[in-house]
Backbone bond lengths (Angstrom), bond angles and torsions (degrees), N, CA, C in turn:
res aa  C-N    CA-C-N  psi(-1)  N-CA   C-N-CA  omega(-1)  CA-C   N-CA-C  phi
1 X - - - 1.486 - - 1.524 108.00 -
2 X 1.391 127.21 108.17 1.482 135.11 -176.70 1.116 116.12 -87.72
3 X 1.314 158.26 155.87 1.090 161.11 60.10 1.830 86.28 90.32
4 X 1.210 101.16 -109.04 1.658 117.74 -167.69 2.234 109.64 -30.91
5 X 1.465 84.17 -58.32 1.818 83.05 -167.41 1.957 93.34 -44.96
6 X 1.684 112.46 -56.42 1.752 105.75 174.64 1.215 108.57 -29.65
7 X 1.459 131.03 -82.45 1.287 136.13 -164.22 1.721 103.14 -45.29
8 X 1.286 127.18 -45.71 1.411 131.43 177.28 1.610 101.21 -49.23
9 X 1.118 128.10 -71.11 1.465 151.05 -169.68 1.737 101.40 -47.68
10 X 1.571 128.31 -46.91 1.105 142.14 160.85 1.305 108.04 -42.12
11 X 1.533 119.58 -75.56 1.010 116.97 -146.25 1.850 99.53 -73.86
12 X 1.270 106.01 -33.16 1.875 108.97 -179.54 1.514 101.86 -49.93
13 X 1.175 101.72 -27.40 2.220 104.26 -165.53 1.304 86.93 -78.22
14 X 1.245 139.11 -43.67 1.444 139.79 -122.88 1.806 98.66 -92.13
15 X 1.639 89.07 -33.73 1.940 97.03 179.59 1.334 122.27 -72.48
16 X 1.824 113.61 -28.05 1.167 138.95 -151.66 2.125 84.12 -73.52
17 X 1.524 96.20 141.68 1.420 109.59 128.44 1.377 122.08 29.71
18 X 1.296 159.70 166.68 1.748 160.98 100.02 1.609 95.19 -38.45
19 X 1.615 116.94 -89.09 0.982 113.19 -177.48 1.253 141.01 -31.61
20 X 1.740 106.61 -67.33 1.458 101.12 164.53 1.522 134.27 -51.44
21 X 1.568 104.39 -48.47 1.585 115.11 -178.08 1.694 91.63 -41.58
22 X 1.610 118.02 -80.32 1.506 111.14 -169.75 1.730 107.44 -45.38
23 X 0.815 130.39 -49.04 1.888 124.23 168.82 1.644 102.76 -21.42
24 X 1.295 103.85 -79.76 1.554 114.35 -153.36 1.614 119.99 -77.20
25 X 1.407 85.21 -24.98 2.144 116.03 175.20 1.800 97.28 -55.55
26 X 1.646 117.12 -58.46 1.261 124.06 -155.98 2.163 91.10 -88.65
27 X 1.163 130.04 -27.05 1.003 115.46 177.59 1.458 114.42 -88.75
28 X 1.206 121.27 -16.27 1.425 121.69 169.11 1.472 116.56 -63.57
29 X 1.670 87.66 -52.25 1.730 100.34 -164.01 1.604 94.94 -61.22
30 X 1.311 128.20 -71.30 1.097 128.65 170.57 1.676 131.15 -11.86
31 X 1.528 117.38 -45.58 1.396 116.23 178.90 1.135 94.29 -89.88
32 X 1.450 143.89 -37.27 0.848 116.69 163.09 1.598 138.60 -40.57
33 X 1.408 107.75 -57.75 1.477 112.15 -167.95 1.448 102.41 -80.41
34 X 1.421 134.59 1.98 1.804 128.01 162.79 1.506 105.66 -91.20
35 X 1.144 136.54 -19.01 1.439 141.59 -168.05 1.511 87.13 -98.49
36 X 1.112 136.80 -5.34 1.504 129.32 -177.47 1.414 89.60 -95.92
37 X 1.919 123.95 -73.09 0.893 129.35 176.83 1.667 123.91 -23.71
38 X 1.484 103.39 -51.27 1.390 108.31 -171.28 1.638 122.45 -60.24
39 X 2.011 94.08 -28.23 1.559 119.51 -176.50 1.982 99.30 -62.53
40 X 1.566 101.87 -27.94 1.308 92.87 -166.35 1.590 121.21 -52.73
41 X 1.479 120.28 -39.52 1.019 139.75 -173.57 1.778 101.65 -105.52
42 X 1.049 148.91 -2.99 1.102 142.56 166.33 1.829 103.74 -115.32
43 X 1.297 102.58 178.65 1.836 113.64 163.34 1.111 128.15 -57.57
44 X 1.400 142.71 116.39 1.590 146.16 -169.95 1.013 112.20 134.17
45 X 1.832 130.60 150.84 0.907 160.47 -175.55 1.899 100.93 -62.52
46 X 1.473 138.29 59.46 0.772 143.20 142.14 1.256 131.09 -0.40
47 X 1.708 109.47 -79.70 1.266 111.17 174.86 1.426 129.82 -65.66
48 X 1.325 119.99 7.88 1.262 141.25 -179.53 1.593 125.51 -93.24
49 X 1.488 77.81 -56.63 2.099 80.63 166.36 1.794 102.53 -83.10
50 X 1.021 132.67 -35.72 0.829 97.97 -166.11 1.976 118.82 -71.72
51 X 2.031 111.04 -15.81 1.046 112.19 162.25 1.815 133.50 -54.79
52 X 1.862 87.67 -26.78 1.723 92.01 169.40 1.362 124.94 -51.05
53 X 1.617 79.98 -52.09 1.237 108.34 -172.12 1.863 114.86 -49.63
54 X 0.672 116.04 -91.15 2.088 115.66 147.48 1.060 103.98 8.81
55 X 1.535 121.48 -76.51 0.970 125.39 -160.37 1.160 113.72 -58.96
56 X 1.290 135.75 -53.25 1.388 145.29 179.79 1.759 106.18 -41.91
57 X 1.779 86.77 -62.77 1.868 89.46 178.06 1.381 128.25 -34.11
58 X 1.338 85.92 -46.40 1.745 107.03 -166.93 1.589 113.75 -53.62
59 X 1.586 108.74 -2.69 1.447 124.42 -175.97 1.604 93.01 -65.86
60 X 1.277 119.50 -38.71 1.489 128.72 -129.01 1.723 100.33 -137.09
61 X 1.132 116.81 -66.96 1.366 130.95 178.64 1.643 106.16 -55.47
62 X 1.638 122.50 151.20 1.737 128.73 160.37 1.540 81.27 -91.67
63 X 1.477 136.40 -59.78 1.433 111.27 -164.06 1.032 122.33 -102.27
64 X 0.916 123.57 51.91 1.672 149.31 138.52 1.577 119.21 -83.34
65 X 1.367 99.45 -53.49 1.643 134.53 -173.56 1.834 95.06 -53.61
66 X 1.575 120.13 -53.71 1.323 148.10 -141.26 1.697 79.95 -86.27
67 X 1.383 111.15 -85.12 1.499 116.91 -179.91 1.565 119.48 -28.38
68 X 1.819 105.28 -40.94 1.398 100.02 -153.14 2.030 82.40 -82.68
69 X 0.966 120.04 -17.96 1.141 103.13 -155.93 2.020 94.74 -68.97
70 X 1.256 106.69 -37.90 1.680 121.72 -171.19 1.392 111.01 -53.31
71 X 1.493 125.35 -5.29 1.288 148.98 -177.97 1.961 103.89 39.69
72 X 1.523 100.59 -117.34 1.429 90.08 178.01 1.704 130.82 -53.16
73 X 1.506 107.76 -33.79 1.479 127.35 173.83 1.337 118.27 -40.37
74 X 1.442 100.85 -54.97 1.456 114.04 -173.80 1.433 104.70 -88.32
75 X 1.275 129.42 -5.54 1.614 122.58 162.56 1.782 110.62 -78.41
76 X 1.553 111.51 -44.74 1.464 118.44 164.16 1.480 107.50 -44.93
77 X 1.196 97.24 -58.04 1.581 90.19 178.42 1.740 127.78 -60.97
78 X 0.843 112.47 -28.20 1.683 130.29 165.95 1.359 104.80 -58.91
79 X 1.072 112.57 -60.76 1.427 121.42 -178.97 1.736 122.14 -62.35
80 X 1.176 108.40 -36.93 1.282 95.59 -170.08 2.209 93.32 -95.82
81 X 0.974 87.21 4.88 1.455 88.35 178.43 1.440 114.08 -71.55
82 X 1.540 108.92 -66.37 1.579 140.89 160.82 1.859 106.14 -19.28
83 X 1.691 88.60 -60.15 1.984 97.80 -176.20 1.296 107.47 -61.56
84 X 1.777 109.53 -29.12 1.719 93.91 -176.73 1.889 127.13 -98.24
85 X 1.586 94.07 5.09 1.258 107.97 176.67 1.896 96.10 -71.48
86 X 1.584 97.84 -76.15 1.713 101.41 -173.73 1.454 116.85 -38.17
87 X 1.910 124.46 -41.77 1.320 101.23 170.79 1.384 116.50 -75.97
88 X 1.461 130.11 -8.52 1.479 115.17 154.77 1.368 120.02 -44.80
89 X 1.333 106.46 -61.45 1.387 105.12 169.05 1.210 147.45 -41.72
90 X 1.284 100.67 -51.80 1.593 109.03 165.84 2.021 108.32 -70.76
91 X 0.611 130.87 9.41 1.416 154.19 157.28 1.365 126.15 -76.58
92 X 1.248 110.39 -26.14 1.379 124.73 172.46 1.779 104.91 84.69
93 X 1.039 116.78 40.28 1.502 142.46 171.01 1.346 116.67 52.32
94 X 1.536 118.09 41.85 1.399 130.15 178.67 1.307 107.24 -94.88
95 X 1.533 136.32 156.96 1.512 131.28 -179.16 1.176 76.99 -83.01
96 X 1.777 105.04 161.37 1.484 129.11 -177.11 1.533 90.56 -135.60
97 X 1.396 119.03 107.99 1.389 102.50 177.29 1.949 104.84 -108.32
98 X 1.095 91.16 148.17 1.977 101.28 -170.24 1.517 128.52 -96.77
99 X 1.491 89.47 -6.44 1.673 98.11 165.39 1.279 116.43 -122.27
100 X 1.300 117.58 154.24 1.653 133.53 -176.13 1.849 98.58 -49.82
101 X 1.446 106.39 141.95 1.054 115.82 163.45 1.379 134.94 -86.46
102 X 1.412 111.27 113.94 1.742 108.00 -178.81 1.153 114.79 -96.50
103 X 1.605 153.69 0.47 1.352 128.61 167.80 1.800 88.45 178.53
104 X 1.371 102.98 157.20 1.669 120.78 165.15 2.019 106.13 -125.40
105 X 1.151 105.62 153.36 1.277 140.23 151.93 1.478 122.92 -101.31
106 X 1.293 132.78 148.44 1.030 147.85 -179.75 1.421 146.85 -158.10
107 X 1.117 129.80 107.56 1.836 116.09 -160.66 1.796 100.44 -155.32
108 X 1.376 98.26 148.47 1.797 120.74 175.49 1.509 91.61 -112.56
109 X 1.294 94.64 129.21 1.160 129.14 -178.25 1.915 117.84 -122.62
110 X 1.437 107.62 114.17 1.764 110.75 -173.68 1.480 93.04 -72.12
111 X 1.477 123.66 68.31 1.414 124.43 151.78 1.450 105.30 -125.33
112 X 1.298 104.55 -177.51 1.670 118.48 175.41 1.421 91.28 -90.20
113 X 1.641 107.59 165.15 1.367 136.79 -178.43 1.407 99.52 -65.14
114 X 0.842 114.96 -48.83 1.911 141.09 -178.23 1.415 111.12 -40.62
115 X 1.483 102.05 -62.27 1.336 115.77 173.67 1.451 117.51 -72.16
116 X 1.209 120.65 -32.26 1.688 110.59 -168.03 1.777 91.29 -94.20
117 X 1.157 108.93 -38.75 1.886 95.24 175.12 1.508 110.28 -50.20
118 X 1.349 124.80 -35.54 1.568 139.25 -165.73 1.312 98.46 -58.99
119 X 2.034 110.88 -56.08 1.608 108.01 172.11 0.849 131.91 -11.81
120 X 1.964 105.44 -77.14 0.873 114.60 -179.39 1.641 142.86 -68.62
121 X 1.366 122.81 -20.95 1.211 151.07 -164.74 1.612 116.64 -101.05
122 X 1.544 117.40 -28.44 1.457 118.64 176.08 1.632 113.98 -91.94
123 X 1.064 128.42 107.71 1.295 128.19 -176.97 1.687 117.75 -29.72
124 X 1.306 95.13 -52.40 1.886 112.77 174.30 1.524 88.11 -47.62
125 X 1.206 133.46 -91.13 1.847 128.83 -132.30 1.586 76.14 -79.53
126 X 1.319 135.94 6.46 1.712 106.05 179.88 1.427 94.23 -83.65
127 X 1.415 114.03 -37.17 1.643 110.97 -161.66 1.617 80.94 -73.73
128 X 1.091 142.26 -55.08 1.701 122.74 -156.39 1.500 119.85 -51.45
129 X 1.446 102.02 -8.91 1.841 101.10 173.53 0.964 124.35 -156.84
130 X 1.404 125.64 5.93 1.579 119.65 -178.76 1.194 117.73 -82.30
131 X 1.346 107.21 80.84 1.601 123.68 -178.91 1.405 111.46 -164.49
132 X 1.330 117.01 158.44 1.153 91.82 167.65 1.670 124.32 -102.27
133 X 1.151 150.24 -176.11 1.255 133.49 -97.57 1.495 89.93 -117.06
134 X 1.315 116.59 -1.00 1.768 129.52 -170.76 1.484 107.47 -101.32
135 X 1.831 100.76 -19.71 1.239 104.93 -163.89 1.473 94.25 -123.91
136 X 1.617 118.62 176.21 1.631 131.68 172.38 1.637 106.62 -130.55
137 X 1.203 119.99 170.24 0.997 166.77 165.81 1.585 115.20 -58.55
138 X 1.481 131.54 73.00 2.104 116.64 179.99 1.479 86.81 -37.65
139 X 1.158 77.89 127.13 1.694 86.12 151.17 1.509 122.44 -71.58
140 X 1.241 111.93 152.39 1.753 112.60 -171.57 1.479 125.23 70.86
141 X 1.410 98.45 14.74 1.327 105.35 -162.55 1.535 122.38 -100.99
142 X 1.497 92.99 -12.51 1.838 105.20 -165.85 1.746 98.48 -117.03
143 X 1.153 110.85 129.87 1.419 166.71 -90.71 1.962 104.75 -173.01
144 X 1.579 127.79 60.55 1.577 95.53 -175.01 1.426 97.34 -134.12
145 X 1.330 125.08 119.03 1.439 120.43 174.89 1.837 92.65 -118.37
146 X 1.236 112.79 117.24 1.560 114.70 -162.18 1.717 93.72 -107.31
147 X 1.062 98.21 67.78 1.750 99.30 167.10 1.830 94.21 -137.73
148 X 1.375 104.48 170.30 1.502 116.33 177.58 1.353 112.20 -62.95
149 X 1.055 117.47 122.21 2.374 137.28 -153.80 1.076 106.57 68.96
150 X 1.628 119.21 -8.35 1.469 103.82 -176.88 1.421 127.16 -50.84
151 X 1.272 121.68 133.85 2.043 112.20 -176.89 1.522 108.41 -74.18
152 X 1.361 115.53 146.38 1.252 137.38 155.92 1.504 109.48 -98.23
153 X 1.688 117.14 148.24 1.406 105.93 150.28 1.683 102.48 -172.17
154 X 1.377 114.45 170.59 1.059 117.29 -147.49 1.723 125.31 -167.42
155 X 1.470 116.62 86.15 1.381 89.56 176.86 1.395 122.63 -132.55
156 X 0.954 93.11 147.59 2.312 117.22 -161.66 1.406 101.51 -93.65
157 X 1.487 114.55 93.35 1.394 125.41 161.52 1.453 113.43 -50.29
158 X 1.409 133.21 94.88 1.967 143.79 148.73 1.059 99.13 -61.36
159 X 2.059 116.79 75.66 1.806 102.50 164.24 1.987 97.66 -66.57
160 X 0.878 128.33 -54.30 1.553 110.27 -162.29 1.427 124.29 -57.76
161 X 1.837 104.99 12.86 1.459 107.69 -175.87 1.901 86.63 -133.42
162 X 0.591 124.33 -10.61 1.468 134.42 -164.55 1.484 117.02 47.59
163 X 0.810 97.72 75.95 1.865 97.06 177.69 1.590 94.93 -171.40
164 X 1.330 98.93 159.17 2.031 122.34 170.63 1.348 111.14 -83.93
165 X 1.409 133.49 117.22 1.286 111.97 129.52 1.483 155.15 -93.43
166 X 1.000 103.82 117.88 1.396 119.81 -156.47 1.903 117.02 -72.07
167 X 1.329 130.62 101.19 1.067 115.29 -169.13 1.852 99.47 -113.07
168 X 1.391 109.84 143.01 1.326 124.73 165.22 1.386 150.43 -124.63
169 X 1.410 161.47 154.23 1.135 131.64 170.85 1.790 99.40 178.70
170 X 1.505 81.14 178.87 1.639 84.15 164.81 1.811 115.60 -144.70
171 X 1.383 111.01 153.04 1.398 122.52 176.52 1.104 132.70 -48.74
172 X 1.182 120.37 115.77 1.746 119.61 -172.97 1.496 113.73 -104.06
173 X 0.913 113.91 -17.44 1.682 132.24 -169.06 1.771 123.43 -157.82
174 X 1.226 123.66 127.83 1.448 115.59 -156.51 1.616 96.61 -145.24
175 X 1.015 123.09 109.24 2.081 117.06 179.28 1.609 73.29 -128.46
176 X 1.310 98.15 142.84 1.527 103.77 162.51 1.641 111.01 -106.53
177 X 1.677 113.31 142.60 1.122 145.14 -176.25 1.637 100.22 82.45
178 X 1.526 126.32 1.38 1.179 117.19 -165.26 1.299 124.27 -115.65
179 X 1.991 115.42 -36.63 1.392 145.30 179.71 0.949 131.10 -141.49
180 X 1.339 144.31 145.05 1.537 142.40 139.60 1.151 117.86 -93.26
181 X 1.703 148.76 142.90 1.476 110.33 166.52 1.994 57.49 -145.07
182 X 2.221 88.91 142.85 1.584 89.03 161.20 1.580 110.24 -161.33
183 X 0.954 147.05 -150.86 1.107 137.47 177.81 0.877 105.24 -89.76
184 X 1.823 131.91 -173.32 1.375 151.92 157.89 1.814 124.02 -147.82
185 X 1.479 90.93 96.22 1.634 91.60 175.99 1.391 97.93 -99.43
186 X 1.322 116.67 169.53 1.751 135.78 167.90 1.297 117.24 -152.78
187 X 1.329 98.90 132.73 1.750 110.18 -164.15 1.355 93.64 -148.53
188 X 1.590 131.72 120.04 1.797 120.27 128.20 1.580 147.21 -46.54
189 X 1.646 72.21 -10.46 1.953 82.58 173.18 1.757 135.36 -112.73
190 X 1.209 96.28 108.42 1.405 122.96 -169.51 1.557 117.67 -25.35
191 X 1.276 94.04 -42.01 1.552 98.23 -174.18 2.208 108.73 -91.92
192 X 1.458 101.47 -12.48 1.529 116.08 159.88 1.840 97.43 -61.22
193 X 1.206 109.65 -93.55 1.250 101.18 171.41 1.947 149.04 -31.38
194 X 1.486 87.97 -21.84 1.405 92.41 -178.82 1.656 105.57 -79.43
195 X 1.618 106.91 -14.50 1.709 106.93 -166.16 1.808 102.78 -130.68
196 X 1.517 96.97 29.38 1.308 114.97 -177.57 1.880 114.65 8.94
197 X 1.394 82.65 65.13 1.495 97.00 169.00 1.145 121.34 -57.28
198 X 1.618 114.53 131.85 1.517 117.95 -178.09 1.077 119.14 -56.86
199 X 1.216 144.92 127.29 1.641 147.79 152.54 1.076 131.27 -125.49
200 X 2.082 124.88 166.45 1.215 99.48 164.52 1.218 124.07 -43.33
201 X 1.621 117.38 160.77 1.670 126.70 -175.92 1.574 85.60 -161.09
202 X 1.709 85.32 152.60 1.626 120.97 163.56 1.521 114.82 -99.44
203 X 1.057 107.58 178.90 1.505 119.17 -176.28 1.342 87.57 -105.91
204 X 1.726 98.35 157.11 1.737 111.76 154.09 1.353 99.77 -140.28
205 X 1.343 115.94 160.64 1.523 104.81 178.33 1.839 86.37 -148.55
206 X 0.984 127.58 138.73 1.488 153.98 -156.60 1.411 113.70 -138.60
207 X 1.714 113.34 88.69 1.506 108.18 -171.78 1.988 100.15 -108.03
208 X 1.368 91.46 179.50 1.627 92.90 -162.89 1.730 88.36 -148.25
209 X 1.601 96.08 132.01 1.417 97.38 157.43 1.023 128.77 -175.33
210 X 1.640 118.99 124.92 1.832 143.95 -148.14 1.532 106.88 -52.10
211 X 1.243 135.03 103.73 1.516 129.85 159.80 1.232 130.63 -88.01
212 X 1.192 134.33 65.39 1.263 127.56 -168.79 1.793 111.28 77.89
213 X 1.470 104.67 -125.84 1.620 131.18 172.23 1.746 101.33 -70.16
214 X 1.328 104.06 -17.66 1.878 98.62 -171.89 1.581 107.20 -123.42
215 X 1.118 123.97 177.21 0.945 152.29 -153.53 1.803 126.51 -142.84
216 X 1.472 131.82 132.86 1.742 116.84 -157.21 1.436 77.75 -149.27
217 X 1.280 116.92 146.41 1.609 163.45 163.01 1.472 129.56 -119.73
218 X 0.851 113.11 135.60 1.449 98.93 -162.05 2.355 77.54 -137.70
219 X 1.398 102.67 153.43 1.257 119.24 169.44 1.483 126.10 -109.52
220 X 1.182 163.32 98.16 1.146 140.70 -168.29 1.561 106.11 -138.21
221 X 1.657 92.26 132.13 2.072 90.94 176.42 1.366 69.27 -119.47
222 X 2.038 81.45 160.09 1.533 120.58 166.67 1.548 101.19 -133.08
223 X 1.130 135.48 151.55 1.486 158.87 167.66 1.447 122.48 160.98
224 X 1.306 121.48 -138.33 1.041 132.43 -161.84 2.029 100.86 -136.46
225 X 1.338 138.28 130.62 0.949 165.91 -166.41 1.722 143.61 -132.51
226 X 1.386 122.93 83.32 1.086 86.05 171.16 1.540 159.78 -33.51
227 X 1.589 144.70 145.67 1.289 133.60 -160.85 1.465 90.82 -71.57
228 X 1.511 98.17 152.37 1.320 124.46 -151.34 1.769 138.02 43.43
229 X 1.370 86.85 7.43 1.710 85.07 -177.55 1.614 101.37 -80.97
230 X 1.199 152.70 -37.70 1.107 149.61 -156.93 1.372 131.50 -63.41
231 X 1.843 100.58 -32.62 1.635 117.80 138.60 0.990 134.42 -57.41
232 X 1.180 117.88 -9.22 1.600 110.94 -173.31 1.667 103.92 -126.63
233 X 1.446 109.99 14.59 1.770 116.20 174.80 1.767 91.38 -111.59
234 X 1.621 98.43 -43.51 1.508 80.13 173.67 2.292 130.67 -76.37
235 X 1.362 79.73 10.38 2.130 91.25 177.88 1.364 87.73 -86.74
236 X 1.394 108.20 -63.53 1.822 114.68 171.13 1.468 123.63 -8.22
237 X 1.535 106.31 -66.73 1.541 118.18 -155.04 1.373 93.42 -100.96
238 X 1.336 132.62 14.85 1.509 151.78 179.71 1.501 97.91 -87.13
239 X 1.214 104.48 -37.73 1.967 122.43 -154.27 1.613 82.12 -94.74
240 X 1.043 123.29 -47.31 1.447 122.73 -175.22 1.241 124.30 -58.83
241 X 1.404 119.57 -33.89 1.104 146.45 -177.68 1.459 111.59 -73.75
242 X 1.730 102.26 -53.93 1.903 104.35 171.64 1.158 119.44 -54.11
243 X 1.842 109.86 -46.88 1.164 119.38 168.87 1.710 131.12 -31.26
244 X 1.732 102.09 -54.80 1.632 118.23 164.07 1.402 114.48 -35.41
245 X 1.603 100.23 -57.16 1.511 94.00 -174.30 1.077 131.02 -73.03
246 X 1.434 106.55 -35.56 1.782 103.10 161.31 1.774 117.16 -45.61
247 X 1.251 110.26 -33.75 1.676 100.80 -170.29 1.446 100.58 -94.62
248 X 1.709 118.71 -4.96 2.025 110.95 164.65 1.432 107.54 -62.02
249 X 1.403 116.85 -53.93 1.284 138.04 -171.87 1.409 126.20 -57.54
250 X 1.715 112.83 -0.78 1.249 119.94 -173.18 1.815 103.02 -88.85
């Protein structure tokens, strides 16, 4: 499958219908991108269908659109996503996280499960607080499709320091009302972030769980840290945390 017959196949979807086009867009893209998957672990050009595959989506899908734009990156990233779902699985469906742990957060919150999972997971209430409470949110800046490769992104205007921080990543693990687990890149530079350049990254893993009338979150990074930095990411995500509650309470 070359180059041209895709672009042919595009442009036939592209004339079709709303309805149909999305019909045939999501069943195309789809066999495509599992016959890629399947190539991963068997014989065939893998990374190939499953790029068709994208591509096709990307008619229809933002994170499709997001991935396809990351070209090989965002196929690495697909890929090593995929490998870490199945050894979840074969794991007996516990997160397995692979780097050393540097610090947790934690807080009960008098909301529903519903609502504080929503926080985290709707792009809108992500930009209303993921900062901490000194700091905001660029606007236009957050980025969250919370499924497995789904992209995260995120950046926290420091006017009293003058600079962005820019946070990025992607999803490795997704239970709803139960987990987050996703990457963590960090960059000050705008145009790093705009093309979510690969970098070292940490883990975060984000668990959730229903108490009655309340509601518990728990925060946890894993990576690597300079000495003494780990206190002062966990005062950070402290601020983040107050922040949350101010926007439960609205």
């Amino acid at each position: 499958m070359s180059g041209k017959p895709m672009e042919r196949i595009k442009d036939f979807l592209a004339k079709l219908p709303h309805p149909i086009r999305f019909a045939l867009t999501m069943f195309i893209g789809a066999i495509l991108l599992i016959l890629g998957l399947i190539m991963m672990v068997t014989p065939g050009p893998g990374l190939l269908f499953i790029f068709f595959g994208l591509s096709i989506l990307a008619l229809e899908l933002e994170w499709a659109r997001e991935l396809n734009k990351q070209g090989l990156q965002g196929l690495e990233r697909i890929v090593a996503s995929v490998k870490k779902f199945f050894k979840w699985k074969q794991k007996g469906g516990e997160s397995q996280m692979t780097m050393p742990f540097l610090y947790s957060v934690e807080r009960e919150y008098e909301t529903s499960i519903e609502n504080l999972w929503n926080a985290w997971v709707d792009p809108k209430a992500l930009e209303a607080w993921y900062s901490g409470t000194e700091h905001q949110v660029l606007p236009g800046s957050v980025k969250n499709v919370a499924a497995v490769g789904g992209i995260w992104a995120v950046g926290v205007d420091v006017k009293m320091n003058n600079f962005v921080a820019y946070f990025y990543g992607v999803y490795t693990d997704v239970v709803t009302h139960k987990r987050l687990v996703h990457t963590m890149c960090y960059t000050e530079n705008a145009e790093d972030f705009k093309n979510r350049i690969d970098a070292p990254h940490h883990e975060v893993l984000v668990e959730f769980e229903s108490r009655g009338d309340k509601s518990w979150v728990k925060f946890s990074q894993f990576g690597e840290l300079p000495e003494g930095h780990a206190p002062r990411a966990q005062a950070g995500m402290e601020s983040y945390f107050d922040n949350l509650g101010i926007y439960l309470a609205k």
